[in-house]
C-alpha positions in Angstrom: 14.5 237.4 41.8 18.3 237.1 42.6 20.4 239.8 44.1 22.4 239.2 41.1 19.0 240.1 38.4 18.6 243.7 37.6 15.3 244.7 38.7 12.8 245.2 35.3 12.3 249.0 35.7 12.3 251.1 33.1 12.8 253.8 34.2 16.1 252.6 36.5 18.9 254.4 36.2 22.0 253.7 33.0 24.9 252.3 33.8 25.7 252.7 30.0 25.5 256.1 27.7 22.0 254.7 27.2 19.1 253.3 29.6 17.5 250.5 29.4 13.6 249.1 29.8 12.4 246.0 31.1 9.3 245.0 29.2 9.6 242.1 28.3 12.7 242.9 26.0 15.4 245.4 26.8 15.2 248.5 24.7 17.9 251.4 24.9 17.2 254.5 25.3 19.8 257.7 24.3 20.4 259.3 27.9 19.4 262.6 26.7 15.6 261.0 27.4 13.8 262.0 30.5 12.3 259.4 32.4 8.6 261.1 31.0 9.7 260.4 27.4 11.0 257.0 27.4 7.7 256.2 29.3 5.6 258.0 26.6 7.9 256.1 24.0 7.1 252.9 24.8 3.1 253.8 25.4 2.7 255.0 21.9 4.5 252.3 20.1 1.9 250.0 21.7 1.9 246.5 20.2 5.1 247.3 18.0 7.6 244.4 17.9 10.2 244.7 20.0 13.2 244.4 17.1 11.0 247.5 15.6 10.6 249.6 18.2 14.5 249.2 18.8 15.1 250.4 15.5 12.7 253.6 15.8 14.6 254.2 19.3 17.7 254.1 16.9 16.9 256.6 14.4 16.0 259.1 17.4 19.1 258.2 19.0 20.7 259.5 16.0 19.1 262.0 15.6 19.2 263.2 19.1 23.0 263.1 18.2 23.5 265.3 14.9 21.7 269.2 16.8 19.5 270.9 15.3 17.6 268.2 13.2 14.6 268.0 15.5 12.0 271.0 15.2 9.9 269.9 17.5 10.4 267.8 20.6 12.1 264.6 20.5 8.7 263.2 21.6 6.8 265.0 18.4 9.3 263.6 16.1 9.1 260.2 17.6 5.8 260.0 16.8 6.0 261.1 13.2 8.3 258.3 12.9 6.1 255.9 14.4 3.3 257.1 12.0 5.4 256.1 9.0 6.4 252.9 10.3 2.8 251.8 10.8 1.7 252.8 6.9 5.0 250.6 5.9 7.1 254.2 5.0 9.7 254.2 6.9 13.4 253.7 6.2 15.9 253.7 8.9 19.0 255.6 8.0 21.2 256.6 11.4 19.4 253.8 13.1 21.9 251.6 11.5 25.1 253.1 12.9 23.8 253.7 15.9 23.0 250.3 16.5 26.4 249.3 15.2 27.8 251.7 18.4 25.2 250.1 21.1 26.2 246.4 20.1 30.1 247.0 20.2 29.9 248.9 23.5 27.9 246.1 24.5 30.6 244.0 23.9 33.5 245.5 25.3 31.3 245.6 28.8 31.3 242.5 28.7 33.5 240.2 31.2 35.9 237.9 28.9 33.8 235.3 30.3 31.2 236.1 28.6 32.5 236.0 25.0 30.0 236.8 22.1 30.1 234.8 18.9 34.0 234.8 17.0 34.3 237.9 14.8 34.2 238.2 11.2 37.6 237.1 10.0 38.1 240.9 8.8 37.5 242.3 11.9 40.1 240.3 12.8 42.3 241.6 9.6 41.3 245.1 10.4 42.7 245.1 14.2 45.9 242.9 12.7 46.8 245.5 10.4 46.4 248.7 13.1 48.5 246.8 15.3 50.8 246.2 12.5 51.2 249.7 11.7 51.6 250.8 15.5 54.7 248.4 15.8 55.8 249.1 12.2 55.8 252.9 13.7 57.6 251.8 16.8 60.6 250.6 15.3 60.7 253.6 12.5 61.1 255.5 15.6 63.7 253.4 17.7 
């Protein structure tokens, strides 16, 4: 390994709001995981695909986020979930924005050098126009 790979641990320390786990695959964890529970996490989804078990991690994540929508313990209701993946029932719901949140803050980390495929042309429309309106505002107030 070279001093500049990140060791594949687990249960290493975030340098982002969420950790990350080396098996085989990066999976992100929301920080508000102890060490025990990510383990746990990634012993019961077993075999689970990788791009799956991401997208379980997501719907907890978001969950985590909105209080009081866990009864239980984050690990109970992770399992539930799990259980409904495996008979083909569930459905991710917050999964899908917080995904959208992990990708673009994995973005932003990233050095310039490092650039990630162009963006959607309205991305590109959407940041014109905010920086339209900021000047626009500028010289209303000049």
């Amino acid at each position: 390994m070279s001093p500049q790979e990140p060791p594949l641990n687990y249960l290493s320390k975030p340098q982002q709001p969420n950790e990350q786990c080396g098996s085989g695959t990066d999976i992100v964890f929301p920080r508000k995981l102890t060490d025990l529970e990510r383990e746990a996490i990634i012993k019961m989804a077993g075999e689970t695909p990788p791009e799956d078990l991401q997208q379980l991690v997501d719907e907890l994540a978001s969950v985590l986020a909105s209080e009081n929508t866990i009864r239980t313990t984050p690990l109970r209701w992770f399992q539930g979930v799990l259980r409904r993946y495996k008979r083909g029932e569930f459905v991710a719901t917050g999964a899908i924005e917080t995904a959208k949140r992990r990708l673009r803050n994995q973005r932003h980390a990233m050095p310039e050098s490092v650039s990630t495929a162009p963006s959607a042309k309205s991305d590109g429309d959407t940041h014109l126009r905010g920086m339209r309106n900021i000047l626009g505002k500028r010289k209303l107030s000049n």
